[in-house]
N, C-alpha and C positions, 0 to 999 in steps of 0.2 A: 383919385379913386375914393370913394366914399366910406368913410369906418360905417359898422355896427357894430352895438355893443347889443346882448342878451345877460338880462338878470332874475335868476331865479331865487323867490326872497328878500324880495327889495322893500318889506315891510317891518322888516326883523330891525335891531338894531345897526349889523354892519353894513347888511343890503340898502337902507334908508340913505344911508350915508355916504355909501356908494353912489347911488341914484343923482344925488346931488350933487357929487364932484362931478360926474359923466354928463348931465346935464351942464354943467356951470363952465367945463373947459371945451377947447374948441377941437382936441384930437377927435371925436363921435360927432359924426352930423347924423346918426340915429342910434336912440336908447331904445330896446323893447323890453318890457318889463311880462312876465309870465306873472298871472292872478291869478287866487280863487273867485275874485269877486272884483268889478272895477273900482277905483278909488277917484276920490274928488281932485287929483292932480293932473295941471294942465302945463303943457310945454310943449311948442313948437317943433322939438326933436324927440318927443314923448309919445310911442307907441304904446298901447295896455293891450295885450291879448288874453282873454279870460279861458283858462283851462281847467280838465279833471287830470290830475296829475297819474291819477291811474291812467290815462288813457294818453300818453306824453309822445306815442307815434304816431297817432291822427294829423298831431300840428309839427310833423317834420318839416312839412315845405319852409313853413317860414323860420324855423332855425337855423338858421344861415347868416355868416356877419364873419368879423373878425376877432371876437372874444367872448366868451360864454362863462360869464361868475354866477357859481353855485353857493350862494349863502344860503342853502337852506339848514333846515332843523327844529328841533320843538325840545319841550322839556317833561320832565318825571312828572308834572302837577299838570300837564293839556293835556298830557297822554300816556298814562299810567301803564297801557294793557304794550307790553314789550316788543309783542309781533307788529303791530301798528308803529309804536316809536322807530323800531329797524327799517320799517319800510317808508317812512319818512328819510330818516337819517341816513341809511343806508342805497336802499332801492332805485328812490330819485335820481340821487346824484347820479347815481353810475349808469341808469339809462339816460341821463342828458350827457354824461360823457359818451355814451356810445353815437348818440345822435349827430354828437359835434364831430365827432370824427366820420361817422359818414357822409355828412355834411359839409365836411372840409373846412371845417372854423378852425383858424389857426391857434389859436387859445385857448385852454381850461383852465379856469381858475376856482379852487376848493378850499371855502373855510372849514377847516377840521378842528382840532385841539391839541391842547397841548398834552403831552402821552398819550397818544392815538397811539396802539399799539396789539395787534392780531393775538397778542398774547397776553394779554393784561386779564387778571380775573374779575375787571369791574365792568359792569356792560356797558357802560357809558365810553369809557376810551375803545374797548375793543370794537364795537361798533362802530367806533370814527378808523381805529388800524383796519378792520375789513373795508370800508370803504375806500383807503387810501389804496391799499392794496389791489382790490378789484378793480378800480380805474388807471392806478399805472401798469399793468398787464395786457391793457387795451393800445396801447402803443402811440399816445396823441405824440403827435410833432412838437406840442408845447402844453407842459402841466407845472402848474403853480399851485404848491399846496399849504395854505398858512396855517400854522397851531399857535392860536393866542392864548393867553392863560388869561385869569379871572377877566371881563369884559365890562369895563364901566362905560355909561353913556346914560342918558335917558330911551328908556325906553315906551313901548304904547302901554304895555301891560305892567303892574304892581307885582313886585318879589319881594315881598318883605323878608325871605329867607339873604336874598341877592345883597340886600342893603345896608344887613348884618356885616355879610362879607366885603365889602368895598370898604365900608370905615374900617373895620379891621386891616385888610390891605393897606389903607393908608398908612396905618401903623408898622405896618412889617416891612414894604416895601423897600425904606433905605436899608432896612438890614442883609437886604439879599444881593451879596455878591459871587461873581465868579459865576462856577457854574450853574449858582440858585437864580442870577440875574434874571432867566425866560421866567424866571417864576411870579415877580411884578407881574401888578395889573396892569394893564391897556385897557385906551379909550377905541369904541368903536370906529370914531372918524382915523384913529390914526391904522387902523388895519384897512379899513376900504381907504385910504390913501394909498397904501402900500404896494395895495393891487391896483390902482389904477396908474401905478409910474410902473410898473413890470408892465403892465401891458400896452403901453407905448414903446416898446421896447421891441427888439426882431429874436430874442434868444431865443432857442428852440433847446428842447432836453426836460426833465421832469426835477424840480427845482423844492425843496421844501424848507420852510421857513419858520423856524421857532420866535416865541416871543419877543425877545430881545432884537432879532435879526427883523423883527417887522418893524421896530421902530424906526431903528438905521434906516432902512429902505424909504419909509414917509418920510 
């Protein structure tokens, strides 16, 4: 029987990188990647469906497969105005998790962060804890949800805030043991690794994975 994988965000950092394990290994004999816009990428097992992510129930039909990773997200500098950032961060995810589960895709899989937490006073984690939250109450067969902490890799876009913080990490990083360990950075390639050996995988149950626990896993 033939896999499908669906990726939403396959432009970002971890999505990218994703894209190209799923691509490159032979568990997927089809990737479909959701766009705003198509991209100059070509592969044999390479679907592009261009979408209004406002409008993510028009293109029910074709979401359907046996894994659905949600790397989506943006930041404070693309999208200042807050109700716009939740409805990215927040909105998306959780109606593509609704979708897959109508849809009977056996897998969810959600990049979130690390202290995602419904109760946090900073709106950047609390808006990742509502999201976790609002998609495990949806009842998938199979939810995989990672929280990486600081994220190095290259990326399309320039953060000169971001690159501050990475050489810095470089610095701290050995000193974080025990229970500061999830607090290291991670590369993007080793979190979309992480996710694509869980989802070769049959476990069913709603699964969430702190930094440290993402590396083990890749």
């Amino acid at each position: 029987m033939a896999n499908k994988a669906i990726i939403a965000g396959s432009t970002g950092l971890i999505g990218s990188k994703l894209l190209q394990i799923l691509l490159r290994e032979s568990f997927y004999d089809e990737v479909l990647i959701l766009v705003r816009k198509k991209t100059d990428l070509d592969h044999k097992k390479l679907t592009q469906l261009v979408v209004n992510f406002d409008q993510l129930d028009s293109y029910s039909d074709a979401l359907t497969g046996h894994a659905l990773f949600s790397c989506l997200g943006t930041t404070n500098a693309k999208t200042p105005d807050k109700t716009v950032y939740r409805h990215i961060d927040h909105d998306y995810p959780v109606q593509l998790a609704q979708l897959a589960l109508k849809n009977g895709i056996k897998q969810y899989h959600l990049v979130s962060s690390i202290g995602a937490n419904v109760g946090s006073s900073f709106f950047y984690t609390k808006t990742k804890g509502e999201t976790e939250a609002d998609i495990r109450q949806l009842g998938l067969p199979a939810l995989h949800i990672y929280r990486p902490s600081m994220l190095t890799g290259n990326r399309q876009e320039k953060r000169s805030m971001e690159k501050a913080l990475i050489a810095f990490y470089k610095i701290i990083n050995p000193l974080l043991f025990g229970s500061w360990k999830k607090y290291r950075s991670i590369a993007g390639e080793t979190v979309a690794m992480a996710m694509y050996k869980q989802s070769i995988k049959n476990n069913t149950g709603t699964f969430i994975y702190e930094s440290d626990q993402i590396k083990q896993l890749s």
